[in-house]
N, C-alpha and C positions, 0 to 999 in steps of 0.2 A: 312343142305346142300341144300334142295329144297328151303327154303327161300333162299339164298344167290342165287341161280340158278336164280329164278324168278326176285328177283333183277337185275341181272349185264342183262336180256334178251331186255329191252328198251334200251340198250347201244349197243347192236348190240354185245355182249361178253358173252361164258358161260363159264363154268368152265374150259373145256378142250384146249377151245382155248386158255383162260389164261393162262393153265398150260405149252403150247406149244410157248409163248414169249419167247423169251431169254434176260430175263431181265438185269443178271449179263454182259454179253459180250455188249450190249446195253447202258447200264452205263459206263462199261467202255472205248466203241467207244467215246461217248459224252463226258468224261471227258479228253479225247487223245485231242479230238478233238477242247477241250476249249482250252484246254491248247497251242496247236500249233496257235492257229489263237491271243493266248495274247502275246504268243512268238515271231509270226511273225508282231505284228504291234510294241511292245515296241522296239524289235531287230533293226524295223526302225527308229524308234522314240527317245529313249533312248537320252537323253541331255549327252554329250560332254564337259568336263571343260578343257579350255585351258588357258595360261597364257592372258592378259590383255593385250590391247595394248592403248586403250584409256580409260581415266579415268577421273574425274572432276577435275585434278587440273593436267592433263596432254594431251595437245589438241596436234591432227597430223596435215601435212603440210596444206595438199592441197586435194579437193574430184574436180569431175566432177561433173556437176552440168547442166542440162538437165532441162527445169523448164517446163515441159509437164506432167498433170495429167493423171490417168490412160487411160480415155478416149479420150485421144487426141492425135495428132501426129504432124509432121512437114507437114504432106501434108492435113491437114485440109484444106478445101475451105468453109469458109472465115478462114483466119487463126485468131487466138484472144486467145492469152493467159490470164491470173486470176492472178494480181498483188494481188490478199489474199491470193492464193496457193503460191506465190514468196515468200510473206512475211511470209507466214509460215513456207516453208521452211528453208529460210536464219536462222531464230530463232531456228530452230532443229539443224542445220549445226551448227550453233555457239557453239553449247556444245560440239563438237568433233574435229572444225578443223578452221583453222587459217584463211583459204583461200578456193577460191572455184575457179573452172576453167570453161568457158564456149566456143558454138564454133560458135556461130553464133553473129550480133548485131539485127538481124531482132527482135521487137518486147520486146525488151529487155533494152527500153530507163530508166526504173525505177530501171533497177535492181543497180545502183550505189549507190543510193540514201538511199537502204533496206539494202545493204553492210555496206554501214558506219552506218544504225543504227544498224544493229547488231554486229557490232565490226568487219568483216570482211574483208580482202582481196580479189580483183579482179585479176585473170588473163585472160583479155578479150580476144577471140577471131573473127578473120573476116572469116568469110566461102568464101572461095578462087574454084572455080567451071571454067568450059570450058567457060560460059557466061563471055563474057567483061564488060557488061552491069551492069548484077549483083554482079560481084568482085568490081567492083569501087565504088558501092553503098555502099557495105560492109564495103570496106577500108575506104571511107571516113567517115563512121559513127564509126569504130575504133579510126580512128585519134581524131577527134571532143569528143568522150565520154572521151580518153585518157587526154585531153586535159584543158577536163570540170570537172573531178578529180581524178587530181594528188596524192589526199591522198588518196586515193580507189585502184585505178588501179593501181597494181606493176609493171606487164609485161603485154604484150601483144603479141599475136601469129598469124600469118599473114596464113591462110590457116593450113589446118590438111587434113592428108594423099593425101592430092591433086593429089602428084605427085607417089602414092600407086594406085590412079584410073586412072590415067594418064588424065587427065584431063588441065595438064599445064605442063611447061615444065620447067627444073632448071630454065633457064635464064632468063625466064618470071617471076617465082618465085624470083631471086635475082632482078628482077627491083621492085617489089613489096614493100619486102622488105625494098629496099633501100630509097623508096618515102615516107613510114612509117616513117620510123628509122630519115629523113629529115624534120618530122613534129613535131615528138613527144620529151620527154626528159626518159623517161621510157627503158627499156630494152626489144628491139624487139626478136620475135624467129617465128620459123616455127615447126611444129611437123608432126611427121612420123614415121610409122613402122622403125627400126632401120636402115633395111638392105638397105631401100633409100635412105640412108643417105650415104652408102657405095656407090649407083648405081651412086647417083648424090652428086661428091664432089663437085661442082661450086657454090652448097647451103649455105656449109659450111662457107665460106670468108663473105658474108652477113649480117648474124648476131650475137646478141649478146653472144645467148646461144644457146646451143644446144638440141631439146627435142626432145627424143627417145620416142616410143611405145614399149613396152613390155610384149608383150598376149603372155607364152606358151602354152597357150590354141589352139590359133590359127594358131601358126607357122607348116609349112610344118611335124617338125616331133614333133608333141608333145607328154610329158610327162608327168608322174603321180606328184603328191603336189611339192613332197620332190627334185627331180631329176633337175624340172623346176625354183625351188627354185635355185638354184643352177648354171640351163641356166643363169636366171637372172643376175646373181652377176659376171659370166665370162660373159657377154656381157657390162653390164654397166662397168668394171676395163679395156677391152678390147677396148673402146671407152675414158675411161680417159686415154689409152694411144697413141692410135689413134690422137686424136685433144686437147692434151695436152695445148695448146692455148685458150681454150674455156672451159667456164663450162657446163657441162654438166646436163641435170635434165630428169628422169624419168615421160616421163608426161602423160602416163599411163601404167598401170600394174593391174591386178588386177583377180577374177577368177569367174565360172558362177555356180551358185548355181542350177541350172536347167539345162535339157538337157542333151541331148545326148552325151556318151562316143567315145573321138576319141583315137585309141591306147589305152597307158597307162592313157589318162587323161581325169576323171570321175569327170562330175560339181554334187555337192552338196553343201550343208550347212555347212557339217564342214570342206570339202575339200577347202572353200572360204574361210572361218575362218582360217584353216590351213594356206594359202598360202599369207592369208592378214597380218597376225598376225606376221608370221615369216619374211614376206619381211619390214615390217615397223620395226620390231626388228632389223635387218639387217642392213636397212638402217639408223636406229639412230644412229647404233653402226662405221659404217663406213665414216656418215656424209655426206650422199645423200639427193639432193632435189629430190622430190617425189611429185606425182598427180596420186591418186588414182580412177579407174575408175571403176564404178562411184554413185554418190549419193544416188540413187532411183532407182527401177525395172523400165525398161522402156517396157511395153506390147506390143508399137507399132511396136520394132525392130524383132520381132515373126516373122513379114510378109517378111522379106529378110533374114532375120539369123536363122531360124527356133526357134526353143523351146529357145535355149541356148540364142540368141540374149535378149530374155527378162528379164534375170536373172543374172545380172551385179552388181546388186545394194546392195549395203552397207544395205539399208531399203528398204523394199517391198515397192508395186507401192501405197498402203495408207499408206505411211507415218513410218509402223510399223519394232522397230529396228528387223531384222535375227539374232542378237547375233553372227553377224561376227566380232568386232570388241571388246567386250567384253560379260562377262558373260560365262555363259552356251548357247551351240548352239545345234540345235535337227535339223535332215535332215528332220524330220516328225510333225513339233511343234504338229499339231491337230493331232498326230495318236490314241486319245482315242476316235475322232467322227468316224473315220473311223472301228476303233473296234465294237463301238454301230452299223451301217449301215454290221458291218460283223456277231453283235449276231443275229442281224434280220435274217439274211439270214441263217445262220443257221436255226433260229427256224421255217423260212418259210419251208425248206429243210424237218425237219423233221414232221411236221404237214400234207405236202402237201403229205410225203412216209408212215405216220398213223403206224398203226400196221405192224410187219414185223413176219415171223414164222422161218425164219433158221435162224441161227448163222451167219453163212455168211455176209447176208443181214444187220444181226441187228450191225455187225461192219462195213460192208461198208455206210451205212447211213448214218451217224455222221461224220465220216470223208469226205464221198463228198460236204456234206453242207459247213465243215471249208475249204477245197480245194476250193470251189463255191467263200466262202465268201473274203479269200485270193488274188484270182485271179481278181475277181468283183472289189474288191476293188481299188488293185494297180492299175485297167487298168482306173478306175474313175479318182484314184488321177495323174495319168498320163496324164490323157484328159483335166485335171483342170491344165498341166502347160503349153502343146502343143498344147490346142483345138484355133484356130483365128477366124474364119469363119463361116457362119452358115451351110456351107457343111459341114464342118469339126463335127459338132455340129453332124448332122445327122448321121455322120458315125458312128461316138463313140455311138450315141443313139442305131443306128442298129445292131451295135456289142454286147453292153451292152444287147439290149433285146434277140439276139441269145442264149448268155450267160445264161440268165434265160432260156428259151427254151427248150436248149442243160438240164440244171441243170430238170429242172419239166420233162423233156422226163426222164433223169436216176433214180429220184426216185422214179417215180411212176412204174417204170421197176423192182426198189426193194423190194416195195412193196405188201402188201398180200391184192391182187386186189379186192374189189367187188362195187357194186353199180357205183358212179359217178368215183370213181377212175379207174374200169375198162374201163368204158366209153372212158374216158380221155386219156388211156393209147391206146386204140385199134388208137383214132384221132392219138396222138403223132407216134405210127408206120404206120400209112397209109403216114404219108409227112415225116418220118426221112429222107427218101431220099435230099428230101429239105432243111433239119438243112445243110447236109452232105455238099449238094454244097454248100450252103452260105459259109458255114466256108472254103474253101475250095476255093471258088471265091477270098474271103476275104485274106486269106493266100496266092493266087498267086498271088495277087494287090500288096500288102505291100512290098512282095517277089522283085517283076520289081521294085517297087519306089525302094527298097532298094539296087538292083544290079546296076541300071541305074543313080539312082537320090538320092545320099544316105547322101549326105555334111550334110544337114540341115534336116535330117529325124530320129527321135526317132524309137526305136525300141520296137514293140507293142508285144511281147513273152506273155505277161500275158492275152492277149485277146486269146489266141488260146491254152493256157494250157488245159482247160478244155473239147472244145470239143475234140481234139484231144486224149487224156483219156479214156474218155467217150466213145466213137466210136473206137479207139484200142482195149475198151476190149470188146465192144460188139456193131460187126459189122453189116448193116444195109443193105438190100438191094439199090444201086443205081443204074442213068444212066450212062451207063458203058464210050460211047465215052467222055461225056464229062468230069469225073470226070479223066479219063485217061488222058487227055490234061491237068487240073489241078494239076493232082501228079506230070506231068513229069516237067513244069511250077516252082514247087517249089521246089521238089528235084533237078532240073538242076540249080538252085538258088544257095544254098546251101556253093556251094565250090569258085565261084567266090564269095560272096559277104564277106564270110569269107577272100580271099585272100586283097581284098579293104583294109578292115578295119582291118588286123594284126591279127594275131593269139591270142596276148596278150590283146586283148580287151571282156573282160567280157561278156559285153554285146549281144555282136555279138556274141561270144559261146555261150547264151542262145538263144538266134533266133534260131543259126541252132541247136541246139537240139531240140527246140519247133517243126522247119520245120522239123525235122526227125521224129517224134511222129506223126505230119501230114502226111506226105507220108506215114508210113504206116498205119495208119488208115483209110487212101481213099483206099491205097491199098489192106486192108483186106476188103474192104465195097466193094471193086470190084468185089470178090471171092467168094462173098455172092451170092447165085441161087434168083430170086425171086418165090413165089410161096412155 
């Protein structure tokens, strides 16, 4: 026994303090606590089989087709597209679909030329804008491509959602039209959210066919997969019988694999897959023309459509298929790296909280680490589909490091203190007060964007799970007036921002719970005496 004594005394352990671990409850924190954080990334991650919609020896109609790599956008200055990204494209495009749609001619002189080598169809369009200048330019470079191949080019579309931005006006629009349709021999159309088609029927006499827009995503009152599934198919029968004279074509539809929940209707991976998979079933079955929007993630749309604008696309912004359109589809494909970056965090958790002496302690350790790693996590991979900006960059940075902060202040709180760790622990309670506002600052920012400014705004719950926790169960001395202007800030938040965005939105029920956990953890930090 004194040898074994003398032993364990360079580790800084003797007999009694070993004997005083609580080893079993310890083991069995950390193995709760594996288990939940393998639960919670596969539970995201998990691959989805759904029926097949496209196959090798079964191509769809029509994709939108946007030819801007991730880097790039339409207001590039100098602008200059990569006729070897075109061309590569079109060659991906041709294993799934017959035809491609596009909306501009600016820049786009080769693309006929990659069409017909790849076997494909054009449906060219003219970007139709309030400039006179630049619509003419447009049309005439329609006409002329039109013109230069008739084996390429099926249809063509004279303006899209123009008269959605008001930017032109019917009548202007049917002269357009009509100077088109006088050059070419092809089948002219105009495309538009549905219901301007309703606003402005003087459209309709114009031309040849009629192509509607169709985002339940976006409409005033949108719905979940199945329900919008459904809008769809009463709008398009509703319109065949509306302008029973005219054909009618879907010329887009489609749903956002990212982004932010409106109402009932939540973008992911499989909810795309769902809505893509069933509406092309749909429409083979009932024999609709269809233009699926669209081809590729476009990252640039981020900057006016928030998160969701950039997650449109059939294949992410390099190229690689989502498994929307066949196969197995996963809302989290890489959830085992984010596993890896959550064992870390774990093991940092418990390294950095060392030896613990109660019971208590030796179960909450191991689960605040999978809690840390869980929350860390999601608010990463969330930063990774909304971050645009290099502020934006920094914000997520400075949340994320709070995050660790918040995380190293509670376990070394649980921890059986000596040497550097007490050290450590005395710096961490001289500035809690400071965690406290940050987070606190942080939660009544998000809070305003999100009551004032909330259309294109994600909701960040996962950034504020922990310190909120953290600081609930053990409250810290702060400065009273101001964190008082901050609780009242985000609890006054609360109930309008829930009433915006519908009771039935998920999402928004975990905000204001998050913000309820935050109010009262400022709230209990207020009640705290200093001294």
């Amino acid at each position: 026994m004194q040898v074994t004594c003398v032993a364990l005394q360079p580790l800084g352990l003797t007999m009694s303090a070993t004997s005083r671990f609580p080893f079993l409850p310890y083991l069995f924190a950390c193995l709760l606590g594996l288990f939940a954080l393998c639960g919670f990334w596969y539970g995201l991650g998990k691959p989805v089989i759904l029926p097949d919609v496209a196959t090798p020896t079964h191509k769809l109609q029509c994709a939108s087709y946007t030819p801007f790599d991730k880097d790039q956008s339409p207001f590039d200055v100098p602008f200059k597209l990569r006729p070897e990204r075109m061309d590569a494209d079109l060659a991906l495009l041709a294993t799934r679909f017959e035809c491609i749609r596009t909306y501009s001619m600016s820049g786009l002189e080769a693309l006929p030329d990659l069409a017909r080598k790849h076997g494909l169809k054009l449906m060219s369009g003219a970007w139709v804008n309030s400039n006179p200048v630049a619509t003419e330019k447009e049309v005439d470079l329609l006409i002329a491509s039109a013109n230069a191949n008739p084996d390429v080019v099926s249809a063509v579309i004279v303006g899209n959602e123009a008269l959605l931005r008001n930017e032109v006006t019917g009548a202007q629009l049917a002269k357009l039209i009509n100077k088109v349709k006088s050059h070419i021999k092809q089948p002219v159309t105009y495309a538009d959210v549905w219901e301007f088609w309703l606003k402005h029927p003087e459209v309709a006499p114009a031309v040849d066919f009629i192509t509607i827009h169709l985002l339940p995503y976006w409409e005033d009152h949108p719905w979940g997969v199945d329900v919008a599934l459904s809008h769809v198919a009463e709008i398009r029968r509703s319109f065949g019988n509306t302008f029973e004279s005219k054909e009618i074509m879907i010329g887009e539809t489609g749903w956002p694999s990212e982004g932010r929940q409106r109402k009932t209707a939540i973008p992911s991976r499989e909810n795309e897959a769902r809505f893509i998979r069933g509406f092309v079933a749909m429409a083979e079955k009932e024999g609709w023309r269809y233009n699926l929007v669209e081809a590729f993630d476009q990252p640039w749309k981020r900057g006016s459509e928030g998160a969701v604008g950039g997650y449109w696309g059939l294949f992410d912004a390099d190229r690689q298929d989502k498994g929307v359109l066949a196969g197995p589809v996963s809302n989290v494909p890489y959830w085992s790296q984010w596993l890896a970056v959550g064992g870390l965090i774990v093991l940092g958790t418990l390294l950095l909280g060392g030896r613990v002496r109660t019971t208590r302690s030796a179960l909450i350790l191991p689960l605040l680490g999978a809690l840390a790693a869980c929350s860390i996590g999601a608010w990463g991979d969330l930063a990774r589909v909304t971050t645009r900006f290099a502020s934006e960059w920094l914000w997520v940075g400075l949340l994320t490091a709070l995050n660790l902060l918040v995380l190293a202040h509670a376990a070394l709180t649980l921890s059986a203190r000596n040497g550097w760790r007490e050290r450590a622990f005395n710096a961490f309670e001289r500035r809690a007060g400071w965690l406290v506002a940050a987070a606190g600052f942080a939660a009544a920012v998000m809070m305003l964007e999100l009551v004032f400014d909330p259309r294109y705004r994600s909701f960040p719950s996962v950034a504020f799970i922990l310190p909120a926790l953290v600081y609930l169960c053990r409250p810290v001395p702060v400065a009273r007036r101001e964190i008082a202007l901050l609780t009242f800030i985000i609890g006054a938040g609360i109930a309008p921002q829930l009433y915006s965005e519908g009771l039935q939105n998920q999402q928004a029920w975990g905000w204001a719970l998050v913000s309820v956990l935050m109010v009262a953890a400022l709230w209990r930090c207020l009640r705290v005496r200093k001294g």
